[in-house]
N, C-alpha and C positions, 0 to 999 in steps of 0.2 A: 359941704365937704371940700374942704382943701385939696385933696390928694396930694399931700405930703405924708413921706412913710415915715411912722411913728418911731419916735428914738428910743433904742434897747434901753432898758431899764440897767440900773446898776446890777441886779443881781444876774443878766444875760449878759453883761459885757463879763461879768467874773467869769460867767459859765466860759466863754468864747475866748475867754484870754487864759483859761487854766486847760482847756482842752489844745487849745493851738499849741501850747508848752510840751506835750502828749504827744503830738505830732510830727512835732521839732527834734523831741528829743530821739523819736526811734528812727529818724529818717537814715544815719547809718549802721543802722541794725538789716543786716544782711543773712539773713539764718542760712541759706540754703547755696549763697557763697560761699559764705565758712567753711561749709561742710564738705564742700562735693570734694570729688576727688579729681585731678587732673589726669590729661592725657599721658602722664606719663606713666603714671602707675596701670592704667590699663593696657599701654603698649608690651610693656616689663612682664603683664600676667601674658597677655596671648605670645610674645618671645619663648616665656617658658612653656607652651604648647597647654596653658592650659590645666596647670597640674601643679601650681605652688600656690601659697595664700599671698595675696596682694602684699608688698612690703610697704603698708600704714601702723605710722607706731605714731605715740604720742609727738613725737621730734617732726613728725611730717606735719603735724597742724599746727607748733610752736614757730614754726618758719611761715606761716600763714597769716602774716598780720590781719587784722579783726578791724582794722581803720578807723577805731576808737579806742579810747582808755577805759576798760571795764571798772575801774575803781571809780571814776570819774563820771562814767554814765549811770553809772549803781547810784550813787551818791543824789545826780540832777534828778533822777525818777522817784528816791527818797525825800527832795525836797518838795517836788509837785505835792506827793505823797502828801506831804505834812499841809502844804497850804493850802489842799482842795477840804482840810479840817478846818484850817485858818479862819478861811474866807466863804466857806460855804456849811459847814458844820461838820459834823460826827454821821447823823441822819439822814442828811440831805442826801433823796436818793443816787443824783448824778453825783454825787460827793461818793459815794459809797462805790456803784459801777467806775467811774474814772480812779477812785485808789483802785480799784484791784487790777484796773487796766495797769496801773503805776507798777504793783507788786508782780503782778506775770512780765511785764518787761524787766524788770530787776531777776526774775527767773533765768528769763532769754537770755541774759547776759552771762548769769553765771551758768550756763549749759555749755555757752559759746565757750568760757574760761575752760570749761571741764575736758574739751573735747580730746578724744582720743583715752580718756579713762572710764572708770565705771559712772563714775559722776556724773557724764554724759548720758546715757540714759536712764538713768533714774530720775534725770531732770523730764526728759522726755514724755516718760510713764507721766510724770503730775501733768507737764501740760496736753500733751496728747494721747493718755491714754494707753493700757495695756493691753494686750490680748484675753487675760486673767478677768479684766473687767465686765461687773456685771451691771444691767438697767435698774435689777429689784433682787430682793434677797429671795434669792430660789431661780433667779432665772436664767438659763443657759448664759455664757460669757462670751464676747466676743470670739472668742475661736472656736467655740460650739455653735453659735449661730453660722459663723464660715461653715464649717462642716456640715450643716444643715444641707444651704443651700448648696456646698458643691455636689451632695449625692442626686439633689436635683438635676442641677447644669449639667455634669459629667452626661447625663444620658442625653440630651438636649442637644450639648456640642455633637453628639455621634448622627446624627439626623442628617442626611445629605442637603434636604431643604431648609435647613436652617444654617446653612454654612456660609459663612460671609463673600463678599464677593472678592475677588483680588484686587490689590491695592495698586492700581498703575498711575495714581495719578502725585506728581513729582511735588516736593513741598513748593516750589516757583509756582505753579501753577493751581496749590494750594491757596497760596496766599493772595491770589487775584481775587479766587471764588468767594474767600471771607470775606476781601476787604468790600466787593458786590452786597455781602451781606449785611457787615459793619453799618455799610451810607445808608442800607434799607430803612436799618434799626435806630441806628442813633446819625441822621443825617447834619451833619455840620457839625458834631461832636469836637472832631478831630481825633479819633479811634482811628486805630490802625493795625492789621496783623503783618507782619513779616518774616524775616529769618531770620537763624540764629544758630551757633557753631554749637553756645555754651551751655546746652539746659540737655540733663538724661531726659526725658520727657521727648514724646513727640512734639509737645504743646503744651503750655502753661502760661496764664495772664499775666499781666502787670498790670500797671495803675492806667494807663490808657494804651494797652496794645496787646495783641496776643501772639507769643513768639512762636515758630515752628521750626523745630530741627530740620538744618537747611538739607540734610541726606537720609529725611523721612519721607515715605511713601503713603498715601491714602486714597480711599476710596470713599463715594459719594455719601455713606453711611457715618464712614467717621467724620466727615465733615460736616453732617449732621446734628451727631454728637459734639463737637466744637463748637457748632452754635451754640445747641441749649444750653452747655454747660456752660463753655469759657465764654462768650459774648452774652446772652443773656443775661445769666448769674455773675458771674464773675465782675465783666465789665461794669453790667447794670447794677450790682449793688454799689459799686464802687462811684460809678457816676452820682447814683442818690446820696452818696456819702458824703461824697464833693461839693454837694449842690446843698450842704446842712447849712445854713445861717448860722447857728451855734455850738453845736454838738458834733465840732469838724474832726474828732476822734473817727466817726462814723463810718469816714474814709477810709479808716485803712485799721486793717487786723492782727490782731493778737492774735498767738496759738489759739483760745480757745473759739474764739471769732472760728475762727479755721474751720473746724469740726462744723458746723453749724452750714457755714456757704458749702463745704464738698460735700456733705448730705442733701444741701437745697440742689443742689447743683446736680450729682445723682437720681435727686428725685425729683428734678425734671426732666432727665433724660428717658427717666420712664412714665412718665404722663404725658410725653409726648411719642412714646413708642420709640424712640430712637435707638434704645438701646440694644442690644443681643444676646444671647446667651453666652456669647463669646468673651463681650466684653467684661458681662457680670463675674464671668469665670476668673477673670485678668484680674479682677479688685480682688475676687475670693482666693486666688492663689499669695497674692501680697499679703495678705491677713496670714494665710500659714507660713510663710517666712516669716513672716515676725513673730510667728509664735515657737517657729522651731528653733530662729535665733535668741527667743525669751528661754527656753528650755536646754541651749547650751550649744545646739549645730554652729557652726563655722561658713566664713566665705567660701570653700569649697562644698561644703554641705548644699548651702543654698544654690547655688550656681547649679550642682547635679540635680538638684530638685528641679529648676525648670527646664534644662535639657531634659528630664526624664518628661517631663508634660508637655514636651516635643519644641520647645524652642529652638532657636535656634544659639552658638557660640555668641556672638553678637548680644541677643537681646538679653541671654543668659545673665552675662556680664552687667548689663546694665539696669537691671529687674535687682541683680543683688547687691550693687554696690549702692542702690536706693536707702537699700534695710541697711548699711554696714556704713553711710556717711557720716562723719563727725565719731565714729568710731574705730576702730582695728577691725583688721579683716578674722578677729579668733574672739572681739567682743559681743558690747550687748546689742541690742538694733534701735537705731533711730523708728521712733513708732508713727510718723507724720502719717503716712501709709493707712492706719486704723481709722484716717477719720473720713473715711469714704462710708464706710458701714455703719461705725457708730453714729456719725452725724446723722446720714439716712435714716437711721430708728429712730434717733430723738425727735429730727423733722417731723416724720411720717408721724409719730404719736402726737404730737405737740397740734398738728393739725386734724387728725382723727379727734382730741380731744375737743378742740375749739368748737369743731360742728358740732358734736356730740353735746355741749356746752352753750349752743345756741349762741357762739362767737367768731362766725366766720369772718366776718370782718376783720375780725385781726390777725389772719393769715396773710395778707398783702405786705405787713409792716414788716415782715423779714426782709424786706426789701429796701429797706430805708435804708440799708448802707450793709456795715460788716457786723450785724447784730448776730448777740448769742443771744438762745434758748429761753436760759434763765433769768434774761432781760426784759421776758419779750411785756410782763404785767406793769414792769416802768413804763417802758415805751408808750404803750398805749395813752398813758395820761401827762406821757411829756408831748403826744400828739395833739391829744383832747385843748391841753395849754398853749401851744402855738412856740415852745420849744424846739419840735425836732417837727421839720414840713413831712406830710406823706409824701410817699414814692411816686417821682413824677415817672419813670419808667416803671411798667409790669409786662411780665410776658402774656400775653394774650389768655394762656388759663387761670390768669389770679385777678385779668381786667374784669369778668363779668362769674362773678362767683356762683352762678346758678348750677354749672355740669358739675364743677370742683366739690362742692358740698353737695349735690348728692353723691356722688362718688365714693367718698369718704362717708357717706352713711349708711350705705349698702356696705363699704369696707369693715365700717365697725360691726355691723352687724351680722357679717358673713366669719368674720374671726370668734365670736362666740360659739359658732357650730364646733363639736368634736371632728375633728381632720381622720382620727383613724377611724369611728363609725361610719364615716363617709367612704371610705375606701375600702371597706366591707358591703356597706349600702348598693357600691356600684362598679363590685367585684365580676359581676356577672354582665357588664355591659362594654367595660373597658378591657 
């Protein structure tokens, strides 16, 4: 043996040099810049005590330059488009997943163009999802499933010992506790959490950092939650993504990418117990604004919605102008918000299915970067190939798949029981 590393073949330099094009082109694709709304318009609503719709009209986001030419990026993403035909075929499956990664960016753009019209969320609906949307024909829809689970929660939140603890600890001293946790995990990464003025969010990742509103509050639970979610999932698929040899799309996510990591990302916050009834309530209250802004409520509608679920002015404001970004405060709702729940069902099934399927193995590969769902039967034989490396990062329940798969096999096999003969069965004990 030499050990000299073997030279990419022609047909993985195409791969590597049509994906990097993918890369390149979306780098100032900024969705959630675009959209937000500034400080002024929420100083404007709390002036008026509270009691007028935000003044967002189309004219507010045409002064919002977008820091590219939407004709021009449509066009670079249609020509990728054409040469991942060119150069790699019609069939070829990376040819097949990179166009459509091509053709949902070409979406993003024209959603970005739309913003402030209806246009904007009907763009939204394709890539992320409606509340109306169902998994199978016959089966409750996404805002029936919320419903589900809030007659759950609702009783759950009311429990004195299940009530969270209070949040005294300052985002400064937030950011130490992660960044302890960041070195633990990925030690010499160069990961980093910090502040930040600009994000509604308490907390949201980027490409190597996790930011936290610098006048946000928490306690040892949600920092918990920050782990599994944003450092784990977040950071760590993104690392794997980074760390692809060829298939350096991997790195970074498309809408429907999205769905896929906030479900993983959910659904580890509950295999690790992290999560609370509280929190679960906080995703399932988001799902009903978007459903009641899909059905015609307004920015003050939603704002009373979660004053009445006991918010406070504050967060009220900022829960709704989540659902009403890149829109008017009297339009349709940006849907990003759905793919906490949806992605959680497609996850949780997708891995219910694999063990049940004698394929646990290939639950680890969601981690190979910003993979969707409907990927995941490529993936596995761009692995087998020595195209796309496995996950050098896993969280600790997907390193040794022995607890994980039984789990999910008691799971599959405890949802075939009747749920309401069960609550008859043990009517008389509970």
């Amino acid at each position: 043996m030499s050990g000299k590393i073997a030279k990419p073949s022609t047909y993985l330099t195409e791969v590597k040099a049509l994906s990097d094009r993918i890369v390149k082109a979306q780098q100032p694709i900024r969705i959630l810049d675009a959209i937000k709304w500034d400080d002024s318009i929420k100083h404007e609503f709390f002036k008026g005590n509270c009691k007028s719709l935000p003044s967002v009209t189309t004219d507010y986001y045409n002064n919002r330059p977008l820091g590219f030419d939407p004709a021009e990026k449509k066009l670079e993403f249609y020509q990728i488009e054409r040469d991942l035909v060119r150069k790699l075929g019609q069939l070829n499956p990376l040819s097949v997943i990179m166009r459509r990664i091509s053709r949902e960016y070409q979406d993003v753009v024209c959603m970005l163009e739309a913003r402030g019209t209806p246009s904007f969320s009907n763009i939204s609906q394709e890539l992320y999802g409606s509340s109306q949307d169902v998994f199978h024909v016959g089966d409750p829809t996404i805002a029936n499933l919320g419903s589900m689970m809030e007659g759950t929660l609702s009783q759950l939140i009311q429990i004195d010992s299940l009530d969270e603890d209070p949040k005294t600890i300052n985002a400064k001293d937030a950011v130490a506790i992660l960044n302890e946790k960041i070195e633990s995990v990925f030690p010499g990464d160069g990961l980093r959490a910090m502040l930040s003025d600009g994000i509604l969010a308490d907390a949201a990742a980027g490409t190597d950092y996790v930011k936290l509103r610098a006048d946000a509050f928490f306690n040892m639970r949600d920092l918990r939650v920050l782990e599994v979610h944003e450092i784990w999932v977040h950071l760590g698929t993104t690392l794997n993504g980074l760390a692809q040899p060829y298939c350096t799309f991997l790195g970074k996510g498309p809408p429907s990418a999205t769905v896929t990591q906030e479900g993983l990302a959910v659904l580890m916050e509950i295999l690790t117990f992290s999560s609370t009834p509280h929190r679960l309530m906080r995703l399932i209250n988001r799902v009903r604004a978007i459903t009641l802004t899909e059905e015609g409520a307004d920015f003050m509608d939603i704002f009373n919605f979660f004053r009445e679920k006991g918010l406070d002015e504050e967060e009220s404001y900022m829960l709704s102008s989540r659902v009403f970004r890149g829109s008017t405060s009297d339009g349709l709702p940006f849907t990003k918000d759905l793919t906490y729940l949806k992605g959680f069902v497609l996850t949780y099934n997708f891995m219910r299915l694999a063990v049940s399927k004698g394929k646990p193995d290939r639950i680890p590969l969601l981690f190979c970067g910003k993979t969707m769902i409907e990927d995941m039967k490529v993936l596995v034989d761009l692995v087998e190939e020595g195209t796309v490396i496995a996950p050098h990062f896993l969280p600790p329940q997907f390193k040794d798949l022995m607890g994980l798969s039984s789990w999910l096999s008691f799971s599959r096999f405890m949802t075939s029981l009747n749920f309401r003969q069960l609550e008859q069965d043990y009517a008389n004990i509970l």
